[in-house]
C-alpha positions in Angstrom: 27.7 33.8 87.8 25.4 36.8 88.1 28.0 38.9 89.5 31.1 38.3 87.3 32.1 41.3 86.2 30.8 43.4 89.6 33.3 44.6 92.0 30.2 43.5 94.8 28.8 39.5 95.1 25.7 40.5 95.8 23.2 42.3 98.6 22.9 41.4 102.3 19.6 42.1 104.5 19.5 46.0 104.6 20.4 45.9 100.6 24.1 47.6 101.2 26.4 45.8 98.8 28.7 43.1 100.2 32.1 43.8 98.4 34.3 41.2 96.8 37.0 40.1 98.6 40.4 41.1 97.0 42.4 37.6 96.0 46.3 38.4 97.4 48.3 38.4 94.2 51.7 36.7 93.4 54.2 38.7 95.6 51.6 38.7 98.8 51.3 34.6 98.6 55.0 34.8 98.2 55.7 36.7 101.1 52.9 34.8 103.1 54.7 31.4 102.2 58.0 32.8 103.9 55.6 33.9 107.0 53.8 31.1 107.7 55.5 28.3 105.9 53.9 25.4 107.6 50.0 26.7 106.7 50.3 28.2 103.8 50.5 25.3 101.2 47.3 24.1 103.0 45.5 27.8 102.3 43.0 27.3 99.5 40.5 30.0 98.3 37.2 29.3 98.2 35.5 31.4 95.1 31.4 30.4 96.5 32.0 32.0 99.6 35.1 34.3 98.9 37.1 33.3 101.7 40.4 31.9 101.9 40.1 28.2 104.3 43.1 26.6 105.5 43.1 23.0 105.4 43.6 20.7 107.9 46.3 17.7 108.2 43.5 15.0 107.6 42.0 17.0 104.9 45.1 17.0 103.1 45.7 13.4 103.7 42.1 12.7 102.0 43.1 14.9 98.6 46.5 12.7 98.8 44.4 9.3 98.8 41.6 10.6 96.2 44.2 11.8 93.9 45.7 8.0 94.0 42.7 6.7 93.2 42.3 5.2 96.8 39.4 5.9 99.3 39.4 9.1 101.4 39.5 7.1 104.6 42.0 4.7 106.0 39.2 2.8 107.4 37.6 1.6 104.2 39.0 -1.8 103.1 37.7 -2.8 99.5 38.9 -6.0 99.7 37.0 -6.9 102.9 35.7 -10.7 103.0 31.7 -10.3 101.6 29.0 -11.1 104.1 27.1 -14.1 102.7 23.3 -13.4 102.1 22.5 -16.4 100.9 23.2 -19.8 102.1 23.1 -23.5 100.6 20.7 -23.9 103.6 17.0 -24.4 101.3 14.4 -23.0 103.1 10.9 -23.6 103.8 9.4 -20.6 102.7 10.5 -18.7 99.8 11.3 -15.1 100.2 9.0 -13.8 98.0 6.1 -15.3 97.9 3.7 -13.1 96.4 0.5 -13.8 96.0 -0.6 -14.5 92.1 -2.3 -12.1 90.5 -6.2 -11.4 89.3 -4.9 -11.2 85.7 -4.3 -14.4 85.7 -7.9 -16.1 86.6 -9.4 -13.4 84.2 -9.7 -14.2 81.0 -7.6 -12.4 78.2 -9.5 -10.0 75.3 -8.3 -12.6 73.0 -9.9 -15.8 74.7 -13.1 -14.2 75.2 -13.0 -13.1 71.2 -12.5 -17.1 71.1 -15.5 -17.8 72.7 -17.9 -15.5 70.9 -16.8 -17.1 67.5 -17.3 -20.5 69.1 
């Protein structure tokens, strides 16, 4: 992005520059895993808004299902029975039944070329 190689990501209202967030290196997400064992695995970092966001137990559970190639939610059953939109019932009225149109009752360039050589 624009500000790659800045130590700031940008400007906010008043135009003081809004300093980059410093990423915890190797030995502080070591140390943080011994900490907090239980959230840390969850912690991702989010480089658009330079924050770090822990994820939640559901979250976690949609990455799982996406990464087998399975829907994010449980709910979602792909081999659900179709609903039928048509039937072998004929009906009366077709469902489109447009009415035809004026280029039909007009005669083509061709026919009236026809009728001037006639």
């Amino acid at each position: 992005s624009w500000y790659d190689e800045e130590k700031h990501v940008g400007y906010d209202l008043e135009g003081a520059k809004l300093i980059r967030k410093g990423r915890r290196d190797a030995l502080e997400q070591l140390l943080g895993r011994n900490d907090a064992a239980g959230r840390e695995w969850r912690t991702v970092y989010d480089e658009y808004n330079d924050e770090e966001v822990v994820l939640s137990r559901e979250e976690v559970r949609m990455i799982h299902r996406i990464r087998q190639g399975l829907f994010p939610h449980v709910e979602v059953d792909p081999h659900e029975p179709l609903v039928g939109f048509h039937s072998s019932v004929k009906l009366k009225q077709p469902l489109t039944d447009l009415p035809e149109p004026k280029s039909r009752f007009v005669p083509s360039k061709w026919e009236a070329k026809r009728v001037v050589k006639l």
